[in-house]
C-alpha atoms as one frame of an Amber mdcrd trajectory, in Angstrom:
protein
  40.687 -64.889 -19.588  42.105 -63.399 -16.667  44.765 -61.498 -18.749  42.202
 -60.420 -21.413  40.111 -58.925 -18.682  42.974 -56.735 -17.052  44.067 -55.727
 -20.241  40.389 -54.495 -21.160  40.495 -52.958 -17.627  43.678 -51.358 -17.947
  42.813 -49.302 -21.462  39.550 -48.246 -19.285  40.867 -47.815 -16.139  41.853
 -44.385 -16.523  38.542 -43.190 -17.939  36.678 -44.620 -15.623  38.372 -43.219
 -12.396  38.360 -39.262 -14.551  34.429 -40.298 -14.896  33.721 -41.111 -11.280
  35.684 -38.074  -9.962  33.620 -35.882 -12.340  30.265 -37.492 -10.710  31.390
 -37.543  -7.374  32.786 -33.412  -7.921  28.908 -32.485  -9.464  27.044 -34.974
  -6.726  28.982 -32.549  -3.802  28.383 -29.330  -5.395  25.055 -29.859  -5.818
  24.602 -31.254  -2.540  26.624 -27.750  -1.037  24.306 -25.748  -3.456  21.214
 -27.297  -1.774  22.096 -26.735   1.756  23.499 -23.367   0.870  20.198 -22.272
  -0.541  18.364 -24.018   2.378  20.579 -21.695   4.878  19.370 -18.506   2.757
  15.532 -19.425   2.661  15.497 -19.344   6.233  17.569 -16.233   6.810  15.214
 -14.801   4.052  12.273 -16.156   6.154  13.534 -14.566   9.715  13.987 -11.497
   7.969   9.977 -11.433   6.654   9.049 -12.183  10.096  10.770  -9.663  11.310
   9.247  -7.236   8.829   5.609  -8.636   9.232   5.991  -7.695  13.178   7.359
  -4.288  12.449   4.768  -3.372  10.164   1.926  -4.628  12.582   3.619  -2.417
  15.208   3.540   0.407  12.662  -0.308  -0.303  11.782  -0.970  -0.366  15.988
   0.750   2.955  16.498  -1.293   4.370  13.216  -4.627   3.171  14.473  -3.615
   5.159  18.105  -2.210   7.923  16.373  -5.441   8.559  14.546  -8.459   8.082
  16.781 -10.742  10.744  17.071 -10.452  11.210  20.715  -6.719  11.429  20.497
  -7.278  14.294  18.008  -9.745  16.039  19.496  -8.134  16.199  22.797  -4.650
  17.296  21.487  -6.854  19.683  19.475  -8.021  21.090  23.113  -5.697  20.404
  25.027  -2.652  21.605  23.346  -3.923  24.112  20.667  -6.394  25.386  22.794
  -9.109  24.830  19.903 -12.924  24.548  20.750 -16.055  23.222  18.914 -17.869
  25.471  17.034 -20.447  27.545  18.124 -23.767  27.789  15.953 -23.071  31.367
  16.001 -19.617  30.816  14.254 -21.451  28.708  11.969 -22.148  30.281   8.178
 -25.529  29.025   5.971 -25.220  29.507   2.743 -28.265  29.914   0.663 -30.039
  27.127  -1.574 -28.988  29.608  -4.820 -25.653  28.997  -4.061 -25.849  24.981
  -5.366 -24.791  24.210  -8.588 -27.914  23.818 -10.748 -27.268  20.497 -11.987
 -26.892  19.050  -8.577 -30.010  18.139  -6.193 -29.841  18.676  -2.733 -30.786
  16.170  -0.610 -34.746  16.414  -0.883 -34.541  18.181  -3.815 -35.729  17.049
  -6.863 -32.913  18.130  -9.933 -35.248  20.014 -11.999 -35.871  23.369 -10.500
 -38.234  26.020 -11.980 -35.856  28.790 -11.028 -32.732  26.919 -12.402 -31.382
  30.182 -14.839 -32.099  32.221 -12.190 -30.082  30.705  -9.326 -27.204  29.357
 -12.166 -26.568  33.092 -13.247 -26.478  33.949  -8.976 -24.139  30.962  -8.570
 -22.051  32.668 -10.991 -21.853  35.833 -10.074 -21.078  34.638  -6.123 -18.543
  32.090  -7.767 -16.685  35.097  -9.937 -17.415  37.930  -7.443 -19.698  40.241
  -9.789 -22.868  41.262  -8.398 -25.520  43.131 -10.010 -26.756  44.614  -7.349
 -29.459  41.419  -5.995 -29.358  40.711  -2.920 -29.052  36.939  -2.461
């Protein structure tokens, strides 16, 4: 029995030993695939940090950059700008609103609406009859 099982052994033996080195060959590449991909998720995961604190920095120096006070006193400061006087300030008249459109505390239909369209045209286009608005 002894000689029946080396013979059975011997027409398998070479099989066998090309089938365990094929398993052993795909059990080590995968195994180098896995930490290999491991090593780039946390490269990949330094690297978002890294962009998650520049951008906060970048949203910091925007919020800074933008206040009103900031403005306004570069607008003084530097550009030698000033607020507005009321006498620098121009009114225009109520005929001058588009008809279709209240203003506030207005109601939308106005008894004089051709009249102050056709005015709001002529202002808009620059032809005047001759009416004084």
């Amino acid at each position: 029995m002894n000689d029946r099982l080396r013979a059975t052994l011997s027409i398998f033996g070479p099989v066998w030993w090309i089938a365990a080195v094929i398993v052993a060959t795909v059990w080590v590449s995968q195994r180098y695939e896995v930490v290999r991909v491991g090593h780039r998720i946390e490269q990949l995961q330094t690297h978002l940090d890294e962009l998650i604190k520049a951008r906060d920095a970048l949203l910091a120096d925007n919020a800074s950059l933008s206040s009103r006070a900031r403005i306004e006193a570069i607008a003084i400061n530097d550009l030698g700008m000033a607020p507005t006087r009321e006498a620098q300030r121009v009114r225009l008249p109520r005929s001058f609103v588009s008809p279709g459109v209240p203003m506030s505390g207005q109601s939308a239909a106005q008894p004089d609406a051709r009249r102050d369209a056709a005015r709001y045209t002529q202002a808009k286009t620059g032809i005047q009859d001759g009416n004084d608005f």
